[in-house]
N, C-alpha and C positions, 0 to 999 in steps of 0.2 A: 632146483638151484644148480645155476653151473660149476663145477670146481673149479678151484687154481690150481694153475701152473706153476707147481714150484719153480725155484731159483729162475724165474724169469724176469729180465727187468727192463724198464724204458727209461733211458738216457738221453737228454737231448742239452746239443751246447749251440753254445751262440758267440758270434763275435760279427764285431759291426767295423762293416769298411767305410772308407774313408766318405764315400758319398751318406751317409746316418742307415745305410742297409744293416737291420739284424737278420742275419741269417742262421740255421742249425739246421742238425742232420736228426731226426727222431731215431732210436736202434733199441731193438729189443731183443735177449738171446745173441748181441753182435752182428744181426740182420738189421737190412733196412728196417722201418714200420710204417705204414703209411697209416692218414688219420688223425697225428694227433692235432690238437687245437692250439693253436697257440694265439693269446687275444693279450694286447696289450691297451691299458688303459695311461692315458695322458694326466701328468700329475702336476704337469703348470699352462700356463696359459696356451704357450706356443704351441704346443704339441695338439691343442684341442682344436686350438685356430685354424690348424692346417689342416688337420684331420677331414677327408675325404668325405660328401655325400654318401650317404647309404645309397646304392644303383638301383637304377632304374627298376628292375626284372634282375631274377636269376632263375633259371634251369636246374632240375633234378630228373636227372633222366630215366626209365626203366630199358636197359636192351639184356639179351639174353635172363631174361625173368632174376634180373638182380638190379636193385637201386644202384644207379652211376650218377656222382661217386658215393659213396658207402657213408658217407660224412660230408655235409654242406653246412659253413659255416656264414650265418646271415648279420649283419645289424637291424636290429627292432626296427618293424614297420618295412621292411622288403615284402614287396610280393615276388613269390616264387610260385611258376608253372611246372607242373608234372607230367613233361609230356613223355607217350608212351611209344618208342622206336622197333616193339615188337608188332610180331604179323599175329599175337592175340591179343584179347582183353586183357587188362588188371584192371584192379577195385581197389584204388589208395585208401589208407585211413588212419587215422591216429587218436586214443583215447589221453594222450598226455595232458594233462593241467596247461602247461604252454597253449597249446595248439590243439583243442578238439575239430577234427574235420572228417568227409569223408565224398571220395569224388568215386560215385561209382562206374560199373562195368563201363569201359571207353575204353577206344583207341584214338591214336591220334596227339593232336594237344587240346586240352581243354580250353576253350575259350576262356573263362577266368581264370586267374592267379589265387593263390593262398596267400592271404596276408600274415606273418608272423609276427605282431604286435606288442608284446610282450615277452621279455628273455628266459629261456627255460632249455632244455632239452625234450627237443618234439623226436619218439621213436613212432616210423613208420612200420606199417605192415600191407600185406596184399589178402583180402578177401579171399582170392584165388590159389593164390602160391602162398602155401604157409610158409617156406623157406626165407623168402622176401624180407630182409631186416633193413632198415635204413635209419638216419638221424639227421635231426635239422637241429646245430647248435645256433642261438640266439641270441645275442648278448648286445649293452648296452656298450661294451667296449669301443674305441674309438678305429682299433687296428686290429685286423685279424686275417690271419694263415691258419692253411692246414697242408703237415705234412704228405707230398707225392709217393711214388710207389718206391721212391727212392730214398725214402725219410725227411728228405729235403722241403725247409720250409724258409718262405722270405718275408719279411717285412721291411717295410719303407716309413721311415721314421725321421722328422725333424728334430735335432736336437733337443734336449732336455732330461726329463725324468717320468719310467713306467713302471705301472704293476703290473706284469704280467701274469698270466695265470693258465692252466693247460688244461686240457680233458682229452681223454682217451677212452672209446667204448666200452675195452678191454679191461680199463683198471679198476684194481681192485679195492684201492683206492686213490683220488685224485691227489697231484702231487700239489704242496704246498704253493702258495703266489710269491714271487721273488723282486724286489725292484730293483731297478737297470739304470744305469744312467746313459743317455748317447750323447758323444762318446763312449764306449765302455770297452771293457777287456772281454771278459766270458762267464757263461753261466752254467751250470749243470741241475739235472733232476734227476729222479728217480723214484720208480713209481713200480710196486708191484703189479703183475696183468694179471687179470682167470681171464678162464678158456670163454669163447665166442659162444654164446647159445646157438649151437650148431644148427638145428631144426625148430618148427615150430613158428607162431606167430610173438611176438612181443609178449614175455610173461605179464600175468594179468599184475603182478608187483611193480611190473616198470608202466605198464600203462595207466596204470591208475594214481599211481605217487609220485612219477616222473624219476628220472634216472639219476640215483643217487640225492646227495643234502644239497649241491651247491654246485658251482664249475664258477 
């Protein structure tokens, strides 16, 4: 089991400009954090109306023997391709409740996509590279960001009213869900973090019960 970091914490605020943009900054320790989730769900009509198709495809890449990005945040029913931008093999896989799969030894891009079908937290591992951690968060939300390397995260949002809600790989536990109105003023969180499971593949605890009660 990994410890925690004491006195460490993630903060993330928001204030929405004048076009219905919510935007914040994730910081942990007063650093950037990159990673976290931040999924808002639409709590009247308008907000679901407009609400964006789920895409086409989305990319999880492997380069330098580390999933890029570290956190991909999907709506149910995305397929997403794994492909692989190193000059060797990995062996994707995942034993999560979400997402059982397993694309083995390949370079390349695999000709078929992963369908993520139901919402959960799918943690990846490599066959090969026990170091290799990734996460596929999946959610029925209507809107969804994840914080850059710069904490920085945006959503695009038509007026009305959201529950928002965050997840972070790190925390130790997730921060509570908060509702927003756009227009709005600002919001805050905070959320203890532990330490990264430095090495290894996906403890058999998180692949087998999936990561944490809820997100």
């Amino acid at each position: 089991m990994a410890s925690r970091l004491p006195a460490v914490f993630l903060t993330a605020w928001a204030v929405v400009a004048p076009a219905g943009e919510l935007a914040g900054k994730a910081v942990a320790g007063g650093r950037p954090l990159a990673d976290l989730v931040v999924a808002a769900q639409a709590l009247d009509a308008a907000g679901r109306v407009k609400a964006p198709p789920a895409p086409a495809a989305m990319a999880l890449d492997q380069k330098s023997r580390e999933f890029v990005p570290h956190v991909l945040a999907v709506r149910s029913g995305t397929p997403v391709y794994f492909p692989n931008s190193d000059a060797i093999k990995h062996h994707v896989y995942s034993f999560s409740p979400a997402k059982r799969f397993e694309i083995k030894l390949y370079s390349g891009v695999p000709r078929e996509p992963v369908h993520f079908d139901q919402p959960g937290i799918v943690a990846l591992g490599c066959n090969i590279h026990d170091w290799m951690l990734g996460y596929v968060y999946v959610s029925d939300a209507d809107y969804l960001a994840v914080s850059d390397a710069e904490g920085r995260w945006t959503l695009d949002l038509p007026d009305g009213r959201y529950r928002l809600s965050f997840w972070h790989p790190d925390a130790a536990e997730q921060a509570p869900e908060q509702t927003v109105s756009v227009p709005a003023g600002e919001l805050a969180v905070t959320v203890e973090l532990k330490a990264r499971f430095p090495t290894g593949k996906p403890p058999a605890s998180l692949q087998n019960q999936g990561y944490g009660d809820g997100f």
